[in-house]
N, C-alpha and C positions, 0 to 999 in steps of 0.2 A: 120865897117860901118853897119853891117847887126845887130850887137847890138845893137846900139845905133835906130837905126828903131824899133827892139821889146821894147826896153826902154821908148823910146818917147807913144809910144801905149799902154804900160800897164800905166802908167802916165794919158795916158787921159782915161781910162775905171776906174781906180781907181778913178780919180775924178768926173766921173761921178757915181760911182757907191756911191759916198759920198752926191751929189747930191740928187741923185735919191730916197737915205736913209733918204736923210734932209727932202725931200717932204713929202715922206712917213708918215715917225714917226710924224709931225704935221700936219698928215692931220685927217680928223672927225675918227668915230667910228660905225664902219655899225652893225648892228644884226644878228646873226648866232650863230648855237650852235659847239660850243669846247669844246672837252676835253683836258684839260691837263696833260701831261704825269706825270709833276712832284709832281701836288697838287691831282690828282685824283679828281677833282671836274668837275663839265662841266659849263663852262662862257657862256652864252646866248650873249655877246658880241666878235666881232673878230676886230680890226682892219684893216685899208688897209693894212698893210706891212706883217700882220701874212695872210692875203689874196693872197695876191702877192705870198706869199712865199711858201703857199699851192698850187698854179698854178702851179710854178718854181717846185715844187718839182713832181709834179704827169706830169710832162711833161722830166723829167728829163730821162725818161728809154726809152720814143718811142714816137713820131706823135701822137694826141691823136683828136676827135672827143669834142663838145665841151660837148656834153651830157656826154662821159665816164668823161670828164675834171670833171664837175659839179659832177658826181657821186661821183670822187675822192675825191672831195673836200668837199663835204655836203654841196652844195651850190645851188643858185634859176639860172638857166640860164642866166635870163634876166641881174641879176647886174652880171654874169660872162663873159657877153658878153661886158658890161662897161669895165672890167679887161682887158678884152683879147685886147679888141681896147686899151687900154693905154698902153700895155705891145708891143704890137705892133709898135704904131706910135713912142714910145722910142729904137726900134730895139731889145726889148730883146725876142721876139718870132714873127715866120711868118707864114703865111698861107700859107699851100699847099694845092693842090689841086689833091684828088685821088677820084676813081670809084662814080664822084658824090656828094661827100661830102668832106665839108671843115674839114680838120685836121691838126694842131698848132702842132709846134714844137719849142725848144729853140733854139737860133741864140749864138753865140760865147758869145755874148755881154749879154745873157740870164744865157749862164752857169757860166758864170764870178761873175755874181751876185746873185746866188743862191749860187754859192763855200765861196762867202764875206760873205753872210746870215747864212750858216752855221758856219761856223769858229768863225761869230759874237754870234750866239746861244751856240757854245760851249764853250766860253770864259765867259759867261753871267753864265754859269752854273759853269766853274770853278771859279768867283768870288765869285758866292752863298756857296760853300763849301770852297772857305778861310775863308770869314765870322763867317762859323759853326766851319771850326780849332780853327780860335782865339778864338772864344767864348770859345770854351773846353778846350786851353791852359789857361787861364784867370780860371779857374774852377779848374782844377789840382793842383795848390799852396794850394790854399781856403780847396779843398780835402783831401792835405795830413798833412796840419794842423790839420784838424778834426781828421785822423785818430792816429797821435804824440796827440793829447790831450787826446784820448778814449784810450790812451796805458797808458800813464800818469796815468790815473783816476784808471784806471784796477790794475796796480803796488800799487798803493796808500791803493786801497779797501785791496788786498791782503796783504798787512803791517798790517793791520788791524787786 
């Protein structure tokens, strides 16, 4: 019985965490600057979800203050404060309350989908490098025809 209760619950965090992704990904395009680890280029645009996910992440080790959050993140307060109350009123981060000042931390329902976010990132990555496999298997035939031809021609010169 006790399984069938974690079952039922992972069930509903995973659709909401499908949910929550669906919002995300169509929702606008805010401005900020990124770097990208994989192009080395820096985008002046971030989306919400790569936003979200820069919150989730810089919140992932400890309680964080919203200033250190913003530091973490490269980001303006004001639209991190936007963030924090959506991430909030969805239960995936809450406010405590120490010496004075408000400092966020991730709720169950936080780590669950920052764990999806990765997993999603790294699958995103391992489809980019099948991509580049196939392309180089697709190229290795082509290759070593060239290289049976330039033998060929070599044997041929040498007859000569």
């Amino acid at each position: 019985m006790h399984q069938n209760l974690k079952r039922s619950a992972i069930t509903v965090d995973s659709e909401f965490c499908a949910g929550f992704l669906f919002k995300i990904r169509n929702s606008q395009i805010l401005y900020s600057k990124r770097t990208h680890e994989e192009s080395g280029l820096v985008d002046m645009r971030r989306s919400k979800l790569q936003l979200y996910e820069d919150i989730l992440t810089a919140l992932v080790d400890k309680p964080m203050t919203v200033d250190a959050i913003a530091y973490a993140c490269d980001m303006d307060c004001v639209a991190l404060r936007q963030r924090l109350d959506f991430l909030v009123k969805n239960g995936l981060v809450e406010e405590k309350n120490s010496k004075k000042r408000k400092r966020y931390a991730l709720t169950r329902r936080g780590l669950a989908i920052f764990k999806t976010l990765t997993i999603a990132r790294r699958l995103e990555k391992l489809q980019i490098t099948m991509k580049k496999m196939n392309e180089a298997l697709k190229v290795i035939p082509a290759l070593s025809e060239y290289i049976e031809e330039k033998r060929e021609r070599t044997k041929r010169n040498e007859k000569y």
